[in-house]
C-alpha positions as CSV (number, residue, x, y, z in Angstrom):
1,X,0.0,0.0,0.0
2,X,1.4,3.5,-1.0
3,X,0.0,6.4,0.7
4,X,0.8,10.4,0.7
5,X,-0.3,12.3,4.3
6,X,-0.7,15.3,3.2
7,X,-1.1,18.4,6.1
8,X,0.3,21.8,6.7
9,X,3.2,22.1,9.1
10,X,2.5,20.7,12.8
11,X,-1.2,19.0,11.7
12,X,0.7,15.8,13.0
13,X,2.1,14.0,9.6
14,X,5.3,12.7,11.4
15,X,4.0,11.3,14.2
16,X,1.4,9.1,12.5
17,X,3.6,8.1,9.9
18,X,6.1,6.6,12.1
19,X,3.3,4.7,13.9
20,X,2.8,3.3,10.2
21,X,6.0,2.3,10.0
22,X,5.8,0.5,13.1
23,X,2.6,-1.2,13.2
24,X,2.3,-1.7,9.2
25,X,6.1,-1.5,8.2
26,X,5.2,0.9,5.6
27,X,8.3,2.9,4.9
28,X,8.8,6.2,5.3
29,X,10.0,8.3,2.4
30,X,10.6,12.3,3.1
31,X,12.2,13.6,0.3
32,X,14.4,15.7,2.7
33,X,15.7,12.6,4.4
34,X,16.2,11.0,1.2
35,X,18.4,13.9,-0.3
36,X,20.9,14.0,2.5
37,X,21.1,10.2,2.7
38,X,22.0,10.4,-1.7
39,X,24.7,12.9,-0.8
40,X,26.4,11.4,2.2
41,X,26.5,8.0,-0.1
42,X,27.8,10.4,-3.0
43,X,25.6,8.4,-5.8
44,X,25.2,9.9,-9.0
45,X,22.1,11.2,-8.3
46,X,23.2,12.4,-4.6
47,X,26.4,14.4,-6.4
48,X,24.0,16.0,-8.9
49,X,21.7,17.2,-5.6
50,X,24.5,18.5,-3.8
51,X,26.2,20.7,-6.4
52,X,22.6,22.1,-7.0
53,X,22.5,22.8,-3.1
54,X,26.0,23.9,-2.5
55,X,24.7,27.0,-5.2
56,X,21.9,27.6,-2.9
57,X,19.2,26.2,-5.8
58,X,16.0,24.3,-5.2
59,X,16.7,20.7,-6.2
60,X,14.4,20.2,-9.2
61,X,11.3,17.9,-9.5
62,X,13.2,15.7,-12.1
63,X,16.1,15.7,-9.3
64,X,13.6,14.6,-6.3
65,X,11.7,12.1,-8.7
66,X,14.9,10.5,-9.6
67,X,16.1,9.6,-6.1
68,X,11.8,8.5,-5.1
69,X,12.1,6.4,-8.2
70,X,15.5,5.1,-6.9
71,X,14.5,4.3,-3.3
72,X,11.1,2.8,-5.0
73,X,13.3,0.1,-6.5
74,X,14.8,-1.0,-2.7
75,X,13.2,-4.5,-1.5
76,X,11.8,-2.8,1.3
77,X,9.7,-0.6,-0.4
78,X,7.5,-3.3,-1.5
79,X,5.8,-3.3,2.1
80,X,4.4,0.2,1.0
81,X,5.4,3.6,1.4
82,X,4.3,6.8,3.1
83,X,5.5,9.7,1.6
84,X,5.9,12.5,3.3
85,X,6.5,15.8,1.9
86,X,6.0,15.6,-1.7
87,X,4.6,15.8,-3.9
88,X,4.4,19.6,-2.9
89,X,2.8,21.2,-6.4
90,X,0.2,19.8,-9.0
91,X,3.7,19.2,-11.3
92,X,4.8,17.1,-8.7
93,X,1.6,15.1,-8.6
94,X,1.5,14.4,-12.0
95,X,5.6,13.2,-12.3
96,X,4.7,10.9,-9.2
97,X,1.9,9.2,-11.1
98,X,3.7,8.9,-13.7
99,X,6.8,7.4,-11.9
100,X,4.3,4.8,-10.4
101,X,2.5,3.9,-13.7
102,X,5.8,3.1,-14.8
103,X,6.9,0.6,-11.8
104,X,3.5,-0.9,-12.5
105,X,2.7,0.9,-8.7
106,X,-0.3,2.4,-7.3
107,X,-1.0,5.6,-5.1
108,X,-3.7,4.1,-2.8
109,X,-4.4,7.0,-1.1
110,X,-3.9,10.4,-0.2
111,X,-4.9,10.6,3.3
112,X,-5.5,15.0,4.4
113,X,-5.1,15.8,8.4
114,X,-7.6,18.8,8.4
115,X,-6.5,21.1,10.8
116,X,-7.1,25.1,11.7
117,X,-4.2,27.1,11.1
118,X,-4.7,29.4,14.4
119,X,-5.0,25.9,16.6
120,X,-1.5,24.6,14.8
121,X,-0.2,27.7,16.3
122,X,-1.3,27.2,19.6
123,X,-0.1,23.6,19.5
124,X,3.5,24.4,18.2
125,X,3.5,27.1,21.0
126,X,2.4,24.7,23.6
127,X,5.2,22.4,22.2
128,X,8.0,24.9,22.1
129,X,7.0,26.1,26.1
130,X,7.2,22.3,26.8
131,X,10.1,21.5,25.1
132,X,12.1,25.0,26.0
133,X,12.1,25.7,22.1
134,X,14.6,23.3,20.7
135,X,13.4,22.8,17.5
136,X,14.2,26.0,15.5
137,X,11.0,26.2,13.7
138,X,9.0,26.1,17.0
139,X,7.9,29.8,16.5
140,X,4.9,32.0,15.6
141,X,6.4,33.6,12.9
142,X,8.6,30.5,11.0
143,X,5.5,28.6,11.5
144,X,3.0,31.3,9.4
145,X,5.5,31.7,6.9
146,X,5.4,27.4,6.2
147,X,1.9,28.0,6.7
148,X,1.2,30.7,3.7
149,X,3.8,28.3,2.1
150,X,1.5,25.4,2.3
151,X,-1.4,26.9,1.5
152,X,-0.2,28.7,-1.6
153,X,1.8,26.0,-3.2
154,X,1.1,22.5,-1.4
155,X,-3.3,23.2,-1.1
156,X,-3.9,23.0,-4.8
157,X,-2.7,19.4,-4.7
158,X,-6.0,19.0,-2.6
159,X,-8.5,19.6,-5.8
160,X,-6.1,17.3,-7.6
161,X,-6.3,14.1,-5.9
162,X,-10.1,15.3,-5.0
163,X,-10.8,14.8,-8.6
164,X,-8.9,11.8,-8.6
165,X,-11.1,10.3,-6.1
166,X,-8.2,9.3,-3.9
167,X,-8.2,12.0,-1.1
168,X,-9.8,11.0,2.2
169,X,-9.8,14.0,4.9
170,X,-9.8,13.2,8.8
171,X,-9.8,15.5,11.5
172,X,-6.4,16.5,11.9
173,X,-7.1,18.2,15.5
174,X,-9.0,15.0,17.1
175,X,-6.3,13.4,19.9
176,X,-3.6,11.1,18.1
177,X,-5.0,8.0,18.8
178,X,-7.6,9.0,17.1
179,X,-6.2,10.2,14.2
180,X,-4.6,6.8,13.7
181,X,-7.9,5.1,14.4
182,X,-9.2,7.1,11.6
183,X,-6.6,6.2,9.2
184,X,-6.3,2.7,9.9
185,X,-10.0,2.7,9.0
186,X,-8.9,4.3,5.6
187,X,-5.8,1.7,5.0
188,X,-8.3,-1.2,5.6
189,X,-10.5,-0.1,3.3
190,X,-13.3,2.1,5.9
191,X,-14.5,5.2,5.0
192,X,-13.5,8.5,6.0
């Protein structure tokens, strides 16, 4: 089963995709994750990324569907996959389902975790007070900017896989357990 959460920053994608990962042993794939790891092992495609990032560039969409396709093709991968933060832009939809069409792969679903912008902000407060700020982006004002990121590039993927008839949206803001309830029911074919 291949899934995409898809959320703004803080709606909780993370956290229920590593329970995936342990109760289903879906992998995870965040494309962030999977750029450092191509550098580090210096791979063709990892060399390519990290001159492009040494300039200060974006890494292109043909850049971050190259190394997907190339951690597609790892025997573990065949449990399922969770991706997790991408595809980012309508473009990016459309390369992934073409990259899948051509492994002979499916997107099962796209699962949304609804959640109101002004109670992510109260929640990544609460975290940074709790936590004594260590994440960098624990802030009002990194976490608007992601925010208007989200919903001016990342939203319109919504429509897309809407029309697609593959989104599901849950209730983001319910408690976690419940979230993952919610999902499960999605995963084993429930109704959201």
């Amino acid at each position: 089963m291949n899934i995409i959460l898809l959320g703004p920053p803080g709606a909780g994608k993370g956290t229920q995709a590593e329970r995936l990962v342990v109760e289903r042993g879906m992998v995870q794939l965040s494309t962030g994750d999977m750029l450092r790891a191509a550098v580090v092992a210096q791979s063709d495609i990892g060399k390519r990324a990290e001159a492009i990032m040494d300039r200060g560039d974006l890494v292109s969409d043909e850049v971050v569907i190259e190394i997907i396709s190339d951690r597609l093709d790892q025997p573990d991968a065949k449990a399922g996959v969770i991706l997790d933060g991408f595809p980012r832009t309508v473009a990016q939809a459309d390369a992934l389902d073409q990259l899948l069409s051509d492994k002979g792969m499916s997107l099962d679903a796209v699962i949304q975790l609804d959640v109101d912008d002004e109670a992510l902000v109260g929640r990544i407060l609460k975290r940074a007070a709790e936590t004594g700020g260590t994440r960098a982006d624990d802030n009002e004002e990194t976490l608007r900017k992601r925010l208007d990121v989200y919903h001016e590039q990342t939203a319109p993927i919504i429509p897309y896989y809407r029309g697609r008839g593959a989104l599901k949206s849950i209730d983001g803001m319910a408690d976690m357990d419940a979230v993952s309830s919610e999902i499960s029911a999605i995963l084993d074919g429930g109704a959201a």
